[in-house]
C-alpha positions as CSV (number, residue, x, y, z in Angstrom):
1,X,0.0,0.0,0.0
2,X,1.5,3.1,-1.0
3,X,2.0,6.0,2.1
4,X,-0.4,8.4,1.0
5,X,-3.5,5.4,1.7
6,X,-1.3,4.2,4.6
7,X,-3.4,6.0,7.6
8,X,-6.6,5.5,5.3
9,X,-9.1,4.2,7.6
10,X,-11.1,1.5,6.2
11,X,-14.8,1.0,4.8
12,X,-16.2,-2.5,5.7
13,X,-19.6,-2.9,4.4
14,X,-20.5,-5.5,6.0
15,X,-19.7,-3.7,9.7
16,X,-21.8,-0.7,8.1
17,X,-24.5,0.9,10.4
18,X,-25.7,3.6,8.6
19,X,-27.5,4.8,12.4
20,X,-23.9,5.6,13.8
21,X,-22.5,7.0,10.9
22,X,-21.8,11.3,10.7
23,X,-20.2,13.7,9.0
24,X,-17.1,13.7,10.8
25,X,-16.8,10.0,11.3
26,X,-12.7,9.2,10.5
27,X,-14.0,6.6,8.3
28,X,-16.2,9.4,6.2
29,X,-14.1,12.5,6.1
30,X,-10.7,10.5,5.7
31,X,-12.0,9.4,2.4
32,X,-14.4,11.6,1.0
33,X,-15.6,15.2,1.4
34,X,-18.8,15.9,3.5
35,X,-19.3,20.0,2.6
36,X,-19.6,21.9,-0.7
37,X,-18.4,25.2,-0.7
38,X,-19.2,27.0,-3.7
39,X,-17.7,30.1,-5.2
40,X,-19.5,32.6,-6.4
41,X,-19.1,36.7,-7.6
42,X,-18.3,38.6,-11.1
43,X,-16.2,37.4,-14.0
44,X,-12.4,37.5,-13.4
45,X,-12.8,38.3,-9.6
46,X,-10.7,35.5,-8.8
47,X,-12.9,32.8,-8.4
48,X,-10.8,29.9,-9.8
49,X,-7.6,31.3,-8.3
50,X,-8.9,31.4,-4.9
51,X,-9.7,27.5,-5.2
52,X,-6.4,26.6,-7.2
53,X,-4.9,29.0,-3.3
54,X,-6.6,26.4,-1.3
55,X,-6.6,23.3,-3.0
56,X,-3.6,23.1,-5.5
57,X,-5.8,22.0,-8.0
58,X,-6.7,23.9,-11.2
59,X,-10.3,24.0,-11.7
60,X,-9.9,25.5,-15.6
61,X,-9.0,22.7,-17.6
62,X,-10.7,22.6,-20.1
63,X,-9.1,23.7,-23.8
64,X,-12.0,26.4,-24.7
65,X,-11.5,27.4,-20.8
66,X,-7.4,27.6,-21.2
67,X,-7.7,29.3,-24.1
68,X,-10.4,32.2,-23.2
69,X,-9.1,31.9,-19.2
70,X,-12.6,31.8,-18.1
71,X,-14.8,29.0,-16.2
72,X,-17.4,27.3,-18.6
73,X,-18.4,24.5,-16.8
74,X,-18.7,23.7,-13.0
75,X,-15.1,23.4,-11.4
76,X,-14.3,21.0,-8.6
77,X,-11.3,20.7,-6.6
78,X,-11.2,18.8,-3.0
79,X,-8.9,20.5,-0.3
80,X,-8.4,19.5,3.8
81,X,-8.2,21.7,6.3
82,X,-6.2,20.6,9.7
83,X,-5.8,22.5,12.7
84,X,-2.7,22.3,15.2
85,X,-3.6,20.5,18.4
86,X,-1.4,22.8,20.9
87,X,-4.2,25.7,21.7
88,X,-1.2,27.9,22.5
89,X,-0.5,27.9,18.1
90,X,-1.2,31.5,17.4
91,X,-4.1,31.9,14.6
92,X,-4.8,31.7,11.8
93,X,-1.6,30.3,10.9
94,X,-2.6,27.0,13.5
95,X,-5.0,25.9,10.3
96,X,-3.3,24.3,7.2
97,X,-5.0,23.1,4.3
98,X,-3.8,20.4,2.1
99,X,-4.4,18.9,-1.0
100,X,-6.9,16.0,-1.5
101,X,-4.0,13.8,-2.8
102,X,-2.7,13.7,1.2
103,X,-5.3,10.8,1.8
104,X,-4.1,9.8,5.6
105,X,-6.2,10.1,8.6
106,X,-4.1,8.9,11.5
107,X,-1.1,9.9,9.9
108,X,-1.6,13.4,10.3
109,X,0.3,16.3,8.6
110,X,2.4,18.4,11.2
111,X,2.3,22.0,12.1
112,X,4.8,24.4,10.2
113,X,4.6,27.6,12.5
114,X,7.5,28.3,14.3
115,X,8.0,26.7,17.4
116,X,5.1,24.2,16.9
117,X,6.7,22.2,14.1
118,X,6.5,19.1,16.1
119,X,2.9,19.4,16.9
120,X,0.2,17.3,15.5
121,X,-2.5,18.5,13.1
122,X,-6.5,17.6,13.9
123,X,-8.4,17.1,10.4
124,X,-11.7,19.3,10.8
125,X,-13.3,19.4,7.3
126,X,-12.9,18.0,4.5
127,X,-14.3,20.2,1.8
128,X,-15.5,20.0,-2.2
129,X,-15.1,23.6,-4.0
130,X,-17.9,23.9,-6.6
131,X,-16.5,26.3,-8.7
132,X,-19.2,28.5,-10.5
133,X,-18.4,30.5,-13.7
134,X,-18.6,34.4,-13.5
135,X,-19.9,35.5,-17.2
136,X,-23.5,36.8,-17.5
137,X,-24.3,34.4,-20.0
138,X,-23.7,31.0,-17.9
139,X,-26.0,31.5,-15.7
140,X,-27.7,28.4,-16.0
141,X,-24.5,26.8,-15.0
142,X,-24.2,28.6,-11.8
143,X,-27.5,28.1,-11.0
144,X,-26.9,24.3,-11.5
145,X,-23.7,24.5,-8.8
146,X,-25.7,26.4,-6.1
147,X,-28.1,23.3,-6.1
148,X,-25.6,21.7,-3.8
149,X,-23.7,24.1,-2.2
150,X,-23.8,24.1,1.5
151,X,-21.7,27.3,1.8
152,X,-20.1,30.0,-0.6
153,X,-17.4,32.2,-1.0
154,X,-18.0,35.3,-2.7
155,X,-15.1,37.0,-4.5
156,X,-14.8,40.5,-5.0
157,X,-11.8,42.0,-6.6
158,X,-10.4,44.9,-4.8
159,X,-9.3,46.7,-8.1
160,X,-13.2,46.8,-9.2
161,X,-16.4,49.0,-8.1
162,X,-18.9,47.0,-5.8
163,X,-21.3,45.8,-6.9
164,X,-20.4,44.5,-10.1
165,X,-23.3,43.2,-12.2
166,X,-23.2,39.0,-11.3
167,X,-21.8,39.8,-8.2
168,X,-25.5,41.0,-7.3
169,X,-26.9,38.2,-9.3
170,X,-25.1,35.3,-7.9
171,X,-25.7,36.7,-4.1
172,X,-29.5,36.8,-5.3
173,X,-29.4,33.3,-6.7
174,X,-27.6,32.3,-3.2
175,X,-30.4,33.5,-1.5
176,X,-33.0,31.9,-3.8
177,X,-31.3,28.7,-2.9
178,X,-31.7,29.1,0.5
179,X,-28.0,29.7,1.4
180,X,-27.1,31.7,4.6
181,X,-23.6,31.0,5.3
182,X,-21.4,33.1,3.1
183,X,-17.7,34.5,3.5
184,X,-17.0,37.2,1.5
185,X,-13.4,37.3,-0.1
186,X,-11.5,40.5,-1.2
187,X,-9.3,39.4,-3.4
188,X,-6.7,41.5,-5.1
189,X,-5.4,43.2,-2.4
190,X,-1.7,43.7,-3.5
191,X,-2.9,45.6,-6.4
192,X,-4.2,48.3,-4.8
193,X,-3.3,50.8,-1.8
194,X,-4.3,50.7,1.7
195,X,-6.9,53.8,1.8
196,X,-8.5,52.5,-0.9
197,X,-9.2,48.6,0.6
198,X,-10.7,49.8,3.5
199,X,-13.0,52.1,1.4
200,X,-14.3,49.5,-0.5
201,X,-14.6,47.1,2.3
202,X,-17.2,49.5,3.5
203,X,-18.9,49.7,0.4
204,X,-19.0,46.4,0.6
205,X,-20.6,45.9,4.2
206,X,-23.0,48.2,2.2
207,X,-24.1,46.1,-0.2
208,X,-24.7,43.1,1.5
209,X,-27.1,45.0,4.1
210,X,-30.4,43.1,3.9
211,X,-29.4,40.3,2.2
212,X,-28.2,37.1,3.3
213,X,-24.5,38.1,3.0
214,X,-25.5,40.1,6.1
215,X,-22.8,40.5,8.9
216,X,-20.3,38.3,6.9
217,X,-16.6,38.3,7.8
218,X,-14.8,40.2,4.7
219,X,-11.4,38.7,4.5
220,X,-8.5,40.4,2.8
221,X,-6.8,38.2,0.4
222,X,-4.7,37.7,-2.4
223,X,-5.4,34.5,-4.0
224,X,-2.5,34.8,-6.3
225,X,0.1,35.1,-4.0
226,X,-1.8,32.6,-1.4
227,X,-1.7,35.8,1.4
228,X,-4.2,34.8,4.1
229,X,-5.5,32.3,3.2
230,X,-5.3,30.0,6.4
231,X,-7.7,32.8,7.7
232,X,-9.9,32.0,5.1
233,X,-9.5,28.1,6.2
234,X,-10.4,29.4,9.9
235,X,-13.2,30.8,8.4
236,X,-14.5,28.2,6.9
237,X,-14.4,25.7,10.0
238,X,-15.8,28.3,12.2
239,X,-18.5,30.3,9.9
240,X,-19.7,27.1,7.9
241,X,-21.1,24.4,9.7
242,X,-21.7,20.9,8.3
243,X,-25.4,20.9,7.8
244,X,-27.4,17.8,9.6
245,X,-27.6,14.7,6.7
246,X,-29.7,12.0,6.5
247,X,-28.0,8.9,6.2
248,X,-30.9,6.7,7.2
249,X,-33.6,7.2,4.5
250,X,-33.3,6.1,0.6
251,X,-30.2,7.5,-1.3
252,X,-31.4,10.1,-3.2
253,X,-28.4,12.1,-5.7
254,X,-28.5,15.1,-8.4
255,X,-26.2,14.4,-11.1
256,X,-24.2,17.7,-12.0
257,X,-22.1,16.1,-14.4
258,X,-21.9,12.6,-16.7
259,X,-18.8,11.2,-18.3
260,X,-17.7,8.4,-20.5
261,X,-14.3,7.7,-19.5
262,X,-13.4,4.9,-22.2
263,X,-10.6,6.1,-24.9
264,X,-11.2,5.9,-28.2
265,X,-10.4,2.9,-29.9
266,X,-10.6,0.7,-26.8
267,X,-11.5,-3.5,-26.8
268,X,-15.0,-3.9,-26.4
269,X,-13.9,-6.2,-23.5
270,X,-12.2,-3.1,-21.9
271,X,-15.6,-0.6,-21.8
272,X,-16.3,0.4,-18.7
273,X,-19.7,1.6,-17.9
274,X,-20.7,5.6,-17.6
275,X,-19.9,7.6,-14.9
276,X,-22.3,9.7,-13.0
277,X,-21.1,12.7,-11.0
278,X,-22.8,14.7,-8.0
279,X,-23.6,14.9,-4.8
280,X,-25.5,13.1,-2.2
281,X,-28.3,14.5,-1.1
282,X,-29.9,11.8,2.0
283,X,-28.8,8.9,2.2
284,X,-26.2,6.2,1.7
285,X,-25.2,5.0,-1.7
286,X,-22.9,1.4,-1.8
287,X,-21.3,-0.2,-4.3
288,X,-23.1,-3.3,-6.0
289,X,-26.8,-1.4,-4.6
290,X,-29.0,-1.6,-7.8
291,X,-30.0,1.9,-8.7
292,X,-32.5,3.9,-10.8
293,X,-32.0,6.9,-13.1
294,X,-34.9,9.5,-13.8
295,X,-36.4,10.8,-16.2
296,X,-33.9,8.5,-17.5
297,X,-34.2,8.0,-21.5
298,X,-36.8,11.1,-22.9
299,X,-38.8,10.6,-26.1
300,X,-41.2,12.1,-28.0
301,X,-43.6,10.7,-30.1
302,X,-45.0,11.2,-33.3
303,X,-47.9,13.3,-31.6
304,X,-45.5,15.1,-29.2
305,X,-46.0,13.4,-26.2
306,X,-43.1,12.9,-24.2
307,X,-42.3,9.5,-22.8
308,X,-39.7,9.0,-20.1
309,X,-37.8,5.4,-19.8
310,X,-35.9,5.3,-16.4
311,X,-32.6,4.0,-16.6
312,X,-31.7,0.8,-14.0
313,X,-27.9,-0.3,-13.5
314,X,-25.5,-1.0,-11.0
315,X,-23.0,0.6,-9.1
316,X,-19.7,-1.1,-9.9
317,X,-17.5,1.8,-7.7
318,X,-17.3,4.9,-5.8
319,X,-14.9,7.1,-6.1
320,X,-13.7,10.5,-4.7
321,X,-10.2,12.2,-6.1
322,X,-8.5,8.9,-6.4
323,X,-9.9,7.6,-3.5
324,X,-11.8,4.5,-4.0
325,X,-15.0,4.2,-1.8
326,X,-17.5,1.2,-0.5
327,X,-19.8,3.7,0.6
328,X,-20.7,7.3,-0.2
329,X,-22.6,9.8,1.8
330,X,-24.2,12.9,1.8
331,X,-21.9,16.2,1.0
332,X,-18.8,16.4,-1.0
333,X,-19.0,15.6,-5.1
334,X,-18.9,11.5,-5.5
335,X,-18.4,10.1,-8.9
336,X,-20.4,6.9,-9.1
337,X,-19.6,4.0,-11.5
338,X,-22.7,2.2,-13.5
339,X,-23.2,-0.6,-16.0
340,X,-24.9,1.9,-18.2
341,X,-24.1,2.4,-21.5
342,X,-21.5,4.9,-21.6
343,X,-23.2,7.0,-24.4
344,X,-25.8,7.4,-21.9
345,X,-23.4,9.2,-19.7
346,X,-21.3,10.9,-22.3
347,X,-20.9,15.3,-22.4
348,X,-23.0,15.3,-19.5
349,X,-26.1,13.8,-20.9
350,X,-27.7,13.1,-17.2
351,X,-27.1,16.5,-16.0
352,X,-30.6,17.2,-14.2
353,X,-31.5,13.8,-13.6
354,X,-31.9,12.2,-10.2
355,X,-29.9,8.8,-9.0
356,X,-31.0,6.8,-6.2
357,X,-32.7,3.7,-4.3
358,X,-35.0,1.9,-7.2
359,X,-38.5,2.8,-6.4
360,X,-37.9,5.4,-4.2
361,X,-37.4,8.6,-6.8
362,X,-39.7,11.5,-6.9
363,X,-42.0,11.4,-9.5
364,X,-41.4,12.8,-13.1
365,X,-43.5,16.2,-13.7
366,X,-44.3,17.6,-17.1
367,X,-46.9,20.7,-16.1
368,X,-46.0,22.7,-13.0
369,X,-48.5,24.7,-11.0
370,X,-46.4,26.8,-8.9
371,X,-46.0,29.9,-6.8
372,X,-43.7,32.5,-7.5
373,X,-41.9,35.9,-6.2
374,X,-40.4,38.2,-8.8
375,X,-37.4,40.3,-7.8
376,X,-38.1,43.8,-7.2
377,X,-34.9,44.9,-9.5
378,X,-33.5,43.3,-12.8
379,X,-30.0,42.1,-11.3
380,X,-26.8,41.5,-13.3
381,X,-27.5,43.8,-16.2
382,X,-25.3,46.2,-17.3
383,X,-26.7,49.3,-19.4
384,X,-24.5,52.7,-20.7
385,X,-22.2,51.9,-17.9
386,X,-24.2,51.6,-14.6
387,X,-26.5,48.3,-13.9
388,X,-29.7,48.3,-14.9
389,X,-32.5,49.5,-11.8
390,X,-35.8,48.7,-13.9
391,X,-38.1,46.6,-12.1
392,X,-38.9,42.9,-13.7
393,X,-42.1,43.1,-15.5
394,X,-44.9,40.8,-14.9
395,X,-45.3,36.9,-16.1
396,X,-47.2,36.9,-19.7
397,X,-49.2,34.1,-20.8
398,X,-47.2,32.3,-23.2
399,X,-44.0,33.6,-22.9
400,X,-41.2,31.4,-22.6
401,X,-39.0,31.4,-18.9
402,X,-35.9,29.6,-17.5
403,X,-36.4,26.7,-14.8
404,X,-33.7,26.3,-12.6
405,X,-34.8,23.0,-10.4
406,X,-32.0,21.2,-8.8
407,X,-29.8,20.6,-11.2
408,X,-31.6,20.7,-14.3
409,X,-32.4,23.7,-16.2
410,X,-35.3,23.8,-18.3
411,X,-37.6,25.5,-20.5
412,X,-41.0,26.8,-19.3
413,X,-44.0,28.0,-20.9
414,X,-46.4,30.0,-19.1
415,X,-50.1,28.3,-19.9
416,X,-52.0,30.6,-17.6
417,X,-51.2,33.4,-14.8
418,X,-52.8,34.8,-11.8
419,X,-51.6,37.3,-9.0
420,X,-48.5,34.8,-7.5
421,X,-49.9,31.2,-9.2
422,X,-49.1,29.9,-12.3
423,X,-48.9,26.9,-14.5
424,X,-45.8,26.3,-16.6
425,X,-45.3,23.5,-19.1
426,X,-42.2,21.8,-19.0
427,X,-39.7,21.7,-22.1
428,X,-38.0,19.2,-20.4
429,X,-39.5,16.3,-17.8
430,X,-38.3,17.1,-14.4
431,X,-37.9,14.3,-11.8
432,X,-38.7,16.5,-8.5
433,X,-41.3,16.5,-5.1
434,X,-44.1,19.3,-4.8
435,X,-42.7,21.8,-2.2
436,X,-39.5,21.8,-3.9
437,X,-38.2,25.6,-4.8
438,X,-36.8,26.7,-8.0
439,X,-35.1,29.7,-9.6
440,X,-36.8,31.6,-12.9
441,X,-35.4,33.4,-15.6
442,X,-35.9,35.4,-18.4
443,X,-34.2,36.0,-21.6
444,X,-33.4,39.6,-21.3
445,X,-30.8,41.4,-24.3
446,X,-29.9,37.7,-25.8
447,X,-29.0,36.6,-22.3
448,X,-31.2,34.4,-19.4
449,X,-31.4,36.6,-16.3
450,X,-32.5,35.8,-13.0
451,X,-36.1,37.2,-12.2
452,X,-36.8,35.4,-9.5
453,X,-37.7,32.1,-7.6
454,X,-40.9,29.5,-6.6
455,X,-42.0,26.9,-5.1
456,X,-43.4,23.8,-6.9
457,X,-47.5,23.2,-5.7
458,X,-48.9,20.4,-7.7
459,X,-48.4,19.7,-11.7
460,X,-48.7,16.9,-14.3
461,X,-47.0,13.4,-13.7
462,X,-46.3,11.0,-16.3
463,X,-46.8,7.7,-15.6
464,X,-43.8,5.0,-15.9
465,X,-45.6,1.7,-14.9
466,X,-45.9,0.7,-18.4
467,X,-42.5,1.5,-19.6
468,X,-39.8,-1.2,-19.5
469,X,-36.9,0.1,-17.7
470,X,-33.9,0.2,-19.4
471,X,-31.3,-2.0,-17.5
């Protein structure tokens, strides 16, 4: 066994009692995250940077993302964060993170502060970075990461007015989402002088008055030259709590992302089965546990109705970084292994779609009644130079929104309208629960923008009895 799994400490399924388990369990956080942090804020505020500070890893890797040096698609980097065990290690500088390649429990790094060196590190969290893009025009996408986060960073350069336009739009969608614990970043400090930091750190306690950003710490940092970050890490452990999971009732995951990992060319003896990326929402997935997949397979026939064929396979492994897993819980991004065919999976062809327990799914929706709040202001819109203050206009009948429910983003069109009720008909067939809340958009200039949120009532379910699931 090689030293980095050495002080791994080991998943036995059949010792597993899924009563006992908890977040912090050595057997849990050793191997696998259990809290997403997302980042969030305007393009180029340092978003990526401030992950690639904390993690090592470098969430833009993608060629059309290298070559523009912007986030496209959700990001994801792992990182651990340790605190020294002598209470007398002055802070921040007692917390070090390290990167999710150290996979050791027991075998603990050690402190590197100056007269401590010889003092033991406690793990604390073990956290997933969901790393959201900044442009106004991949909206969708960040909407997609904040279905999971549990916490968010906000970054907002120092060289740049406050608000800039998605920096008002993300903290809105945060809020839709029902996220309240937020650290604000203000990054880009060594590029600018003293006076003027402190002045915009007061515009920026401005700006998140009344929202849910509201009496967050604002930490000075450069993410670039990785100054103060362990504050940020002592942040983190102290301002964002690992939320209460449920490991006792049926899994129950959102896929974020889909992947074939076969090369081209390979035996048809050496394909592996698609991947399926996300993150736990209750329960406990295992490997070998049958699962289903829904909506699953969508169809439309020749009179437009859609039909929806729920995928069945099995989970062959669990993985996390290179860490391989028997069991996965809630928090943390978990890539799960299937039987499925791997076009299935392929360029994130199950984004939306929900993975868990066979016969224990939501049910598949087609027609939404629904509830809904509209923003008082259009957020994240930027006209001659200052963002646009206009107030969103009303739902019309027939007009065509933006869905935003978990993580699949879909087209609505508004059949009918009254005072805060309406009823939407799906593009796409949604596998959700009534109760479940959503964020709406509207194309506004060429681009979806945020106009507010809802909460699903009742709506259209199509019935899957008499398809034959697709194994």
């Amino acid at each position: 066994m090689s030293s980095s799994k050495k002080g791994l400490m080991e998943q036995d399924l059949s010792k597993l009692d899924v009563t006992k388990l908890h977040p912090l369990s050595p057997e849990v956080i050793s191997r696998q995250a259990t809290i997403n942090i997302g980042t969030i804020g305007h393009v180029a505020h340092g978003k990526s940077t401030a992950i690639n500070a904390i993690s090592g890893i470098q969430t833009v890797c993608f060629k059309t993302e290298l070559e523009r040096n912007i986030t496209i698609k959700l990001g994801y980097a792992n990182a651990k964060i340790y605190k020294c065990e002598d209470d007398r290690c002055p802070r921040p500088m007692c917390y070090k993170w390290v990167a999710y390649n150290i996979c050791n429990y027991e075998d603990s790094p050690m402190c590197d502060v100056p007269g401590f060196e010889n003092c033991r590190m406690k793990l604390l969290r073990h956290v997933s970075f969901v790393d959201c893009p900044g442009h106004d025009i991949l909206m969708a996408t960040m909407l997609n990461g904040a279905a999971i986060m549990d916490g968010a960073l906000l970054l907002i350069a120092a060289n740049k007015s406050c608000p800039q336009p998605q920096t008002s739009e993300h903290l809105a969608a945060v809020e839709i989402m029902r996220l309240k614990h937020i650290i604000i970043l203000q990054n880009k400090v060594d590029l600018i002088q003293e006076n003027v930091a402190l002045n915009q750190h007061e515009a920026i306690h401005k700006f998140v008055q009344g929202t849910a950003a509201e009496g967050a710490p604002v930490v000075p940092i450069s993410a670039q030259l990785k100054y103060n970050i362990d504050a940020v890490c002592e942040y983190i452990v102290k301002k964002i709590p690992i939320p209460e999971r449920n490991f006792t009732s049926p899994p129950n995951m959102i896929v974020i992302r889909s992947f074939d990992v076969n090369m081209p060319g390979s035996e048809v003896d050496d394909i592996t089965g698609g991947v399926a990326g996300g993150s736990i929402l209750r329960g406990v997935l295992k490997v070998n546990q049958l699962i289903e997949v829904r909506p699953g397979i969508v169809v439309k026939d020749e009179s437009g109705n859609i039909k929806c064929t729920p995928i069945y396979s099995r989970i062959v492994s669990l993985h996390t970084e290179e860490n391989l897993l028997q069991f996965a819980v809630p928090g943390g991004l978990i890539g799960v292994g299937t039987t499925m065919d791997p076009t299935l999976t392929r360029a994130d062809r199950l984004v939306g779609q929900v993975l868990g327990e066979v016969g224990s799914l939501p049910e598949i929706f087609v027609d939404l009644e629904v509830n809904f709040f509209l923003l008082s202001r259009l957020l994240g819109v930027k006209t001659k130079g200052s963002e646009m203050q206009g107030k969103v206009p009303k739902l019309v009948k027939a007009e065509v929104l933006m869905l935003n429910i978990g993580s699949m983003s879909t087209g609505a069109k508004v059949l009918a309208v009254k005072n805060d009720l309406a009823k939407l008909q799906l593009t796409s067939p949604v596998c959700t629960s009534k109760g479940e809340k959503f964020a709406l958009s509207r194309k506004v200039e060429k681009h979806w923008r945020l106009i507010g949120w809802g909460q699903i009532q009742a709506g259209k379910t199509l019935d899957i009895t008499a398809c034959t699931p697709l194994g």
